[in-house]
C-alpha positions, 0 to 999 in steps of 0.5 A: 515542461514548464519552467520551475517544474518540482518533483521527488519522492514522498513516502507514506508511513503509519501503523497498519489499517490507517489508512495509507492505501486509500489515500494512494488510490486517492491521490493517483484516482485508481487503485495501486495499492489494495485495501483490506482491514486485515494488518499487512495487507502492503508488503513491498513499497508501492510507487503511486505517481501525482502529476500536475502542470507544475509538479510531480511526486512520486509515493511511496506507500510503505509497509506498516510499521510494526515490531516484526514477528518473522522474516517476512516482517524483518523485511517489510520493516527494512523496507518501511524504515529505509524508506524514510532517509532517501524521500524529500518528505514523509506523511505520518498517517495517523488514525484521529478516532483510534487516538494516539496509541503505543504503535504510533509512538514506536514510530514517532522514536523511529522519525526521531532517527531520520532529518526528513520533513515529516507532516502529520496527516490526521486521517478519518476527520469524518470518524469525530466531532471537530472539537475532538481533533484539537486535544489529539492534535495537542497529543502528538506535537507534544511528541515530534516537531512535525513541519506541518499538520493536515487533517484529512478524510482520505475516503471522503477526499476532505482536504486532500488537495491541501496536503497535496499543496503541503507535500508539493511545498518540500519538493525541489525543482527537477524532471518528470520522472514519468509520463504525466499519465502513468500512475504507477511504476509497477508491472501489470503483472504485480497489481494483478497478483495484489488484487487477487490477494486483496480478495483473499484478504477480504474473503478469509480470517483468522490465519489465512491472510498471513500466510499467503503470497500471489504470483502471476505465472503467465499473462498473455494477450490472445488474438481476440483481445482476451488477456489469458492470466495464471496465478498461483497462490502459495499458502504455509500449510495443506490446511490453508490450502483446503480453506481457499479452495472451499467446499467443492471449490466455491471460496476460489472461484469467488475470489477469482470472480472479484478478482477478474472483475478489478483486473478487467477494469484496470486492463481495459479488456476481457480477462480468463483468469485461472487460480492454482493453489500450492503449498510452500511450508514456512514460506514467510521464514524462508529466505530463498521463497521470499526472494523467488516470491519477489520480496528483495531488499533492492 
């Protein structure tokens, strides 16, 4: 490791649908985080880990932040707030063609808590004139001393070198926490449940995308390199459970196909994915089914 090597911890924040998945999957150059434009599409803190020579940074790409409305949201909202005390930097991702709106300012009076460096990423550059972005740019600083600003298209890759450059700015000199060519911290197991989750998001609307949680039941590799996946998905009520499945099961093999397909790319091998549908009534208001269903605070 070459002398002066930096590294820490930068997390990711904003309102839900602004982009902070995309600029993960951006950074690390594969998918980490699922997307979808469905609120709360992240649930747990995902670690996206950015590697060069001189530097590492570790992401977070934290729940939105949003006033909670069941158990689930309390602890996605622990989960996003705790966050913010223990990184080197923050990256307040905003939403530059939606404008400043009540759910950015509910977490600008959050930052106000918090002494972390905190840059405001203008995200969806490509979405306005370049004259619009001054007077937005004026908007939010007249809110919060944010250390830096950098405007940004997260889905094109416009100036995203140069946040990377910014954040890498606030990091201290340290270890390389991972190996330069992991870009995640977390199981096979859980990107493969998010994937199936992200084409259920993708497939549904309405109230099903709330009310589902993925779980890998078993995942075995066969002697002929096949990868052999079971997967529940837990949905609230019976209803729900009928609207996954489809008629004569056309929705659930549809979201297997899609589902098959990323994890195969993500595996590098074959994959037989199978799909169980359960219910779980109330799940998200059930302390117990939320810890089982890997939602902890640790």
């Amino acid at each position: 490791m070459p002398k002066g090597f930096k590294s820490g911890f930068v997390a990711i924040i904003g309102r839900p649908n602004v982009g902070k998945s995309t600029l993960l999957n951006r950074v690390v150059g594969q998918k980490v985080a699922i997307m979808s434009d469905k609120p709360q599409t992240t649930r747990n803190k995902i670690h996206g880990v950015y590697t060069t020579d001189t530097a590492q940074i570790v992401f977070l790409d934290t729940p939105g932040i949003h006033k909670p409305q069941s158990k689930l949201g309390n602890y996605m909202m622990q989960v996003a707030e705790g966050t913010l005390n223990e990184v080197d930097a923050i990256l307040f991702l905003v939403d530059v063609s939606e404008g400043l709106g009540g759910g950015d300012r509910y977490i600008i009076e959050r930052l106000k808590q918090v002494k972390t460096p905190v840059i405001l990423v203008m995200n969806k550059i490509d979405k306005v004139q370049p004259e619009e972005l001054l007077p937005i740019i004026v908007q939010y600083k007249d809110l919060y001393p944010f250390t830096e600003i950098v405007p940004i298209s997260a889905k094109q890759g416009t100036s995203v070198n140069i946040l990377l450059e910014q954040a890498t700015r606030y990091l201290d000199e340290g270890p390389m926490y991972y190996p330069a060519d992991q870009v995640t911290d977390h199981p096979e197991q859980f990107v493969c449940a998010e994937l199936v989750r992200e084409k259920i998001l993708n497939l549904t609307r309405e109230e099903i995308p709330h009310s589902i949680a993925v779980t890998i039941e078993d995942m075995k590799v066969q002697d002929n390199g096949l990868v052999h996946i079971s997967a529940v998905i837990f949905v609230e009520r019976d209803s729900q459970k009928g609207i996954i499945i489809g008629k004569n099961g056309a929705l659930l093999k549809e979201i297997g196909k899609l589902a098959r397909l990323d994890i195969e790319k993500l595996l590098g091998n074959k994959c037989f994915l199978e799909l169980w549908v359960k219910v779980k009534k109330d799940w998200r208001n059930q302390d117990r089914v939320l810890k089982d269903l890997g939602f902890r605070h640790d």
